[in-house]
N, C-alpha and C positions, 0 to 999 in steps of 0.2 A: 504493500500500500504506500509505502514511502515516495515513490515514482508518481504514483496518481495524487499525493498530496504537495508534492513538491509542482507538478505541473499546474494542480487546479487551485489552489493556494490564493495565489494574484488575482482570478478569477472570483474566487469567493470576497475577497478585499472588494473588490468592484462593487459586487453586490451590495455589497455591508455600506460603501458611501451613498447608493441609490436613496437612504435613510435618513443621513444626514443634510441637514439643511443647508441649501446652498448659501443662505447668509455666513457661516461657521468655518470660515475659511480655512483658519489654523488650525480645526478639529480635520479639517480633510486631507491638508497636508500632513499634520500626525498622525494618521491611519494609515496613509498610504504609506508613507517612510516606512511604518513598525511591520506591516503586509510586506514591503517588498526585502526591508532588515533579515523578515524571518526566512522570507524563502531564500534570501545568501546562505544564511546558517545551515539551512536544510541539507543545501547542495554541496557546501562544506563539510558538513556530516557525514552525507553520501560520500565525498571523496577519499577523506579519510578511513572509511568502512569497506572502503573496496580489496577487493582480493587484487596485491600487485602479481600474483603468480596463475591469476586467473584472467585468462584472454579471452575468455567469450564473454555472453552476454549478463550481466547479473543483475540482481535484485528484479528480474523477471516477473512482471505481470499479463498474463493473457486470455484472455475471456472471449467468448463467441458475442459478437455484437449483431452482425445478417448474417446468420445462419445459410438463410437460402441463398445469399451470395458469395460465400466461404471470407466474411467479413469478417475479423478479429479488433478487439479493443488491446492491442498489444504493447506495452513497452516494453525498454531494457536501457542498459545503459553499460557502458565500455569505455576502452582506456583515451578512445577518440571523441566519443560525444560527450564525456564528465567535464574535458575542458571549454569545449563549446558552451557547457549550462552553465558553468561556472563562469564565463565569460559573461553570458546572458544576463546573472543574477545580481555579478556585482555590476555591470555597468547600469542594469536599472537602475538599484540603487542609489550610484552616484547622480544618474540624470535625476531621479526623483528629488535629491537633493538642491541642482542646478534648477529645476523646476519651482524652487518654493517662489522665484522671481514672477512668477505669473498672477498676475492678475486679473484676465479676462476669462470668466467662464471654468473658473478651478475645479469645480466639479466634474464637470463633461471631461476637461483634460485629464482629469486621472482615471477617473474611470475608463477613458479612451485606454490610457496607457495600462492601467495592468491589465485589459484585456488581451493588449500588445504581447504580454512578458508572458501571458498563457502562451498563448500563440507558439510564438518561440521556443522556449523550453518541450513543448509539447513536440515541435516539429524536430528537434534532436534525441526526443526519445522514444519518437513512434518507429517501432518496426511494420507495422503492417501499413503496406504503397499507401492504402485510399486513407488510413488516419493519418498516415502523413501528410498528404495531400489535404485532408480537411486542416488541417493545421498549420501546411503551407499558403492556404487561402484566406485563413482565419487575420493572418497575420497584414492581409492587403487593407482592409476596411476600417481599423483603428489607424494603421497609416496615413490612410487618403483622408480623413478628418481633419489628424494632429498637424497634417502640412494644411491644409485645407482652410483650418480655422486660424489658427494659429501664428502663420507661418509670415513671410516679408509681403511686398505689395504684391506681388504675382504668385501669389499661393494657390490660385483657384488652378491655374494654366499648368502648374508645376505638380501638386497633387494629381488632375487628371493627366499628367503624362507619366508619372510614375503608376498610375491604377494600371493606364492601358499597356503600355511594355509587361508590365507584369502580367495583366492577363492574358496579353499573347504570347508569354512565355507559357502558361499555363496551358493552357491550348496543346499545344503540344505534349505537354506530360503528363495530359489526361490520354491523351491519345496511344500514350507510348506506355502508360498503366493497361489501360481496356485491352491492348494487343497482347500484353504478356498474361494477363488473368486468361484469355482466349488459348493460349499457345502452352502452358504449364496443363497439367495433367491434372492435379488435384484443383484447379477453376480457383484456387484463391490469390490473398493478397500478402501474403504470410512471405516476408522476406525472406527470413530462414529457408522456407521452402523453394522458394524462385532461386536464392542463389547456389544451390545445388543440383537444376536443371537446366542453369544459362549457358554452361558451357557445352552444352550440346545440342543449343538452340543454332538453327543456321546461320551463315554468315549474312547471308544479305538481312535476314531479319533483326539479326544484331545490331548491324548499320541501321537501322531504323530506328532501332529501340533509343541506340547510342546517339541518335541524332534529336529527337524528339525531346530525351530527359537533358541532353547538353543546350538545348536551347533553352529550357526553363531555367536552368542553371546559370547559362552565362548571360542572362538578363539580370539576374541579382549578382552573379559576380563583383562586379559586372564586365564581361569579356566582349572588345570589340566586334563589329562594329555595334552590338546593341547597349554602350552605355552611355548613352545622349542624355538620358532622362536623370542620373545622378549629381552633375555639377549644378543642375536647375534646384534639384528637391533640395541639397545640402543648402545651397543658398537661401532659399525661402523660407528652410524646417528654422521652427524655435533650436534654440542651443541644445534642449536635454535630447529632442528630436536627434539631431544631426549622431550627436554621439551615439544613438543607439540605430541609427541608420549607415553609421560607418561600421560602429564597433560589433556588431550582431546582423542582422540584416544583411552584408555582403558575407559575411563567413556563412551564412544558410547556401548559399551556390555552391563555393566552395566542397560544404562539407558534405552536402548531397551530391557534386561529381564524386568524391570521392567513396562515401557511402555506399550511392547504389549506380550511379555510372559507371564505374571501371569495374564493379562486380556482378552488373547484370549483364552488360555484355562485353565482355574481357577480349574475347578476339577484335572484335568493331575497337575497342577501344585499343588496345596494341598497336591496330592498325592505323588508326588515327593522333598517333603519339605525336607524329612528326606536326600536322596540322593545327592540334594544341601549342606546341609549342611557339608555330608562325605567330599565333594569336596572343601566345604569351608574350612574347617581346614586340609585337607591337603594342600592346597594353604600357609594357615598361618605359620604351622608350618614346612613345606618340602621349604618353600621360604626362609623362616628366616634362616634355617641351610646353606642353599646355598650361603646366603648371606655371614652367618657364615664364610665359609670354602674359602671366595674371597681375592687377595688380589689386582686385580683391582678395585678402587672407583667406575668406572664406573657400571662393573659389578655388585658389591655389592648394589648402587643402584637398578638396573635393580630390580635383586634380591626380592629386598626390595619390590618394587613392588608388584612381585605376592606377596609375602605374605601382603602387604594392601588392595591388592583388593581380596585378601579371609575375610577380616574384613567386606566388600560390600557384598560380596557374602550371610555373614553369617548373617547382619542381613535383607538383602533381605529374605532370604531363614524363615527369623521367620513368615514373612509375619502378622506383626502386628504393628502398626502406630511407637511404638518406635524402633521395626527393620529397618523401612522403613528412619525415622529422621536420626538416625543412618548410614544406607546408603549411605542419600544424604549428610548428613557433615562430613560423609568419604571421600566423590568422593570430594567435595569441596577442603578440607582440604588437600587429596594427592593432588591434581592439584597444589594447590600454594607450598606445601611445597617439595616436589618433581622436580618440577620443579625450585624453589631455588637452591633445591642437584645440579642437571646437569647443572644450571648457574654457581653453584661455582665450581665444578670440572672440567667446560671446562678452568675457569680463570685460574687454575694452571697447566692446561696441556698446554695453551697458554704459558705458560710462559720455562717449562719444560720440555712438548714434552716424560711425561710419565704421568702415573696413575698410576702403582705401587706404593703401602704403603712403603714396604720396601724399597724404594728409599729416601723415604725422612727423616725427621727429622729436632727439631728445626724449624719450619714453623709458629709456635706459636710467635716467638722472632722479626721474618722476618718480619711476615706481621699478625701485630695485630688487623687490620680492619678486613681484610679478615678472621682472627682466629675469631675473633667478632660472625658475618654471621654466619659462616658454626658450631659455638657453639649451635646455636641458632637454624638452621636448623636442625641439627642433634638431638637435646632435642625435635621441636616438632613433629621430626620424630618419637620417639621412645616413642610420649604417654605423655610427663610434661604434669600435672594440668598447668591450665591459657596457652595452648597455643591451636590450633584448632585440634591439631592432635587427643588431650587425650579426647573428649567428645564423637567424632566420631565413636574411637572404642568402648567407655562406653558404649552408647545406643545398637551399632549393639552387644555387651556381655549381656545387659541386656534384650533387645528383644529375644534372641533366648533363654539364661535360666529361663524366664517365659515360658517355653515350656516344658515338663516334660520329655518329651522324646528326648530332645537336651542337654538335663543339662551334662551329662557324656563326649559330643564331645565338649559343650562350655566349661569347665575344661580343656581340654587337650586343646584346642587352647590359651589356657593362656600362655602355654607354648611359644608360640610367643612371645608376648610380653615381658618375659625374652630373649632369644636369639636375638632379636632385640635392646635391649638396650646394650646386649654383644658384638655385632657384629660394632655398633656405636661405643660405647666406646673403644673398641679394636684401630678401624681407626682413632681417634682424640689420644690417646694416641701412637701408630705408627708415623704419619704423623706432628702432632704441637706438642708433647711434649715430645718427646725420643730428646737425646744427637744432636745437629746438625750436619748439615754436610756442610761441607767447601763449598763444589759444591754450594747451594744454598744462601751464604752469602750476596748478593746482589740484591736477589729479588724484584720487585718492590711490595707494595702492591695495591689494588685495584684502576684504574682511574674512571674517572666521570662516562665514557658509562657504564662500567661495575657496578658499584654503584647505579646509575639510574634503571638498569634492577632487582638487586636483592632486593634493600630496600624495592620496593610495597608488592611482593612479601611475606615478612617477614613480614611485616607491617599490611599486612590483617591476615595471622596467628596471630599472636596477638589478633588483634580485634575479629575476631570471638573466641580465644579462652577465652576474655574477655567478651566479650558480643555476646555470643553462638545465643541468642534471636533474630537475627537481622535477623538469618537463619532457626532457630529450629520455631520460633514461627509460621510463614508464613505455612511453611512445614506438621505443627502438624497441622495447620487447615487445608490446604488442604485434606490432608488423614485422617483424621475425617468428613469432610466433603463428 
């Protein structure tokens, strides 16, 4: 039951504010904090209770939900989706904290949101396709709101372009579910059981399969050419949004190619290794210029983004244990360190009611805590040794040019990693240490809430980029195992 309480948890929270009166502000954001506090604890708990010498699925729930349609209510969870929840739970957390900022409509926004944090959690620990899939959709309609309502002047245009990519990512991996329920023997939806008939599913139906769930996948990615729709939303989402639309919400693609893409249909995908990867380094290196060429923080973020999650891409795409490490303490790594960026960007647009570079200067003088942080984010955004950023992309470079035939496209995505450190250092040198400007001479720098929200955040980058082992070790045994 732990599984089903840790997933519907946030949900019940929801419920529980429908109660409370929307005059009671402070009582709404106390609930929801202490709702989304408990489900970090939960998932904490879980982590720590997990068997490290147990590689499959545990703490196992599964119950017949359509019968007549060999539908199961199934969860599990393992050495790859604990970091995902655990990813999920504390970044709520912290945006629910960035969120106390809100003052339009505080009700609707939280409720919106821990319906969200179901959502998610739910979709990393559903094994059976079609609860995945309710879970993977569950998670579009609390989003198209929180940009919707909430979000910059063009929320309305930006919400519905993230609904529709998404659901025509859907589209297809509803299509590519219904054909393998059809094509499996025993007519259900039971991962367990598909992935020990896929390898003998045909090839060409494979390529189907592998095409169908790779397009729903590389919309959330988000993997070229389908990620038009994410520099808009990140700009438009509120701040706690953005973090949990970087930090979570791009790792669901990820972790679903890696999940049930490369194991439902492993020949399509083998075969398709090479064409992943084309797509990964253009991610890398067509994100990083664009970040280049910004001179919204926000955007430049965003940006930044896709070209991190072509680091993912790329050493998924080697499809070998230190591609896969690689990977997962990419996705790890951007989630906290990312979502740091979009905490510290929304503090000085709180303050200044812009994101433009060229606006500012001298900000380094102003606010030395805040210059502190966003040093620190940005170094292990762009890759420093000893922080989490720089191991993440080593392995996903070092898996895929142990591949002979990747070595020429892994070379050129290096180039990344230059224009990423240019495009950083550019905006700290812009922003905290060009000449001041009078305008901002009385800045405050960071209060407690806001402090509170970023220093974990930074705190865990460090660790993991200190002692990488805490993540990589677990991880390497899993996929050797």
């Amino acid at each position: 039951m732990i599984l089903s309480l840790l997933t519907f948890f946030p949900l019940v929270g929801a419920g529980a504010l429908l109660f409370i009166p929307r005059s009671k502000e402070n009582i709404l954001r106390g609930v929801t904090f202490v709702v989304s506090a408990i489900t970090c604890l939960i998932s904490f708990w879980l982590w720590t209770h997990m068997s490290a010498m147990h590689n499959d699925f545990q703490f196992v729930e599964k119950h017949m939900w359509v019968p007549r349609f060999g539908i199961h209510y199934f969860l599990g969870v393992d050495t790859l989706s604990i970091w995902m929840v655990l990813l999920t739970t504390l970044l709520s957390m912290i945006a629910i904290i960035s969120a106390f900022g809100i003052e339009h409509r505080v009700k609707e926004f939280f409720i919106f949101f821990l319906t969200l944090e179901t959502a998610m959690i739910g979709a990393f620990l559903s094994l059976d396709l079609f609860l995945f899939y309710v879970f993977w959709e569950m998670t579009l309609i609390p989003m198209y709101f929180l940009i919707g309502i909430w979000g910059g002047p063009r929320k309305e245009y930006a919400a519905i372009k993230f609904f529709l990519f998404t659901f025509f990512g859907s589209v297809f991996m509803l299509v590519a579910l219904i054909a393998m329920y059809f094509q499996n023997n025993a007519h259900t939806f039971d991962f367990t059981v598909l992935v020990t008939q896929a390898a003998q599913w045909p090839r060409s139906f494979q390529l189907w399969i592998f095409w169908g769930l790779f397009i729903a996948f590389a919309v959330k990615i988000p993997a070229f050419p389908l990620h038009t729709w994410l520099p808009l939303a990140h700009v438009e989402a509120p701040t706690p949004i953005s973090v949990i639309l970087a930090g979570v919400l791009l790792k669901m693609g990820a972790y679903g190619l890696m999940r049930f893409g490369l194991t439902l249909a492993p020949m399509a995908a083998r075969e398709m290794a090479h064409t992943l990867t084309v797509i990964a380094v253009i991610n890398i290196v067509y994100g990083s210029l664009c970040a280049l060429a910004q001179k919204d923080m926000k955007r430049m973020i965003a940006y930044s983004s896709i070209s991190h999650m072509g680091y993912v891409l790329l050493g998924i795409a080697a499809m070998d244990v230190m591609g896969f490490c690689g990977a997962v303490m990419q996705m790890v790594a951007h989630g906290l360190i990312t979502g740091a960026l979009f905490l510290l960007v929304g503090v000085l647009y709180d303050r200044t009611h812009t994101r433009d570079m060229d606006a500012f200067g001298g900000i380094g003088e102003r606010m030395p805590f805040y210059t502190g942080c966003m040093l620190m984010a940005c170094f292990a955004s762009l890759g420093l040794p000893l922080l989490a950023g720089f191991l993440g992309e080593f392995f996903c470079f070092l898996g895929a040019f142990q591949i002979e035939a990747f070595r020429g496209l892994t070379a050129v995505s290096l180039l990344g990693v230059l224009f990423t450190a240019a495009f950083f250092l550019l905006m700290l040198r812009r922003v905290f240490f060009s000449p001041a400007r009078k305008e901002w001479t009385h800045l405050p720098d960071m209060n407690a809430r806001e402090i509170i929200a970023v220093l974990p955040l930074l705190a865990l980058a460090l660790l993991l980029g200190l002692y990488p082992s805490l993540l990589l070790n677990p991880i390497t045994q899993a996929f050797n195992g």
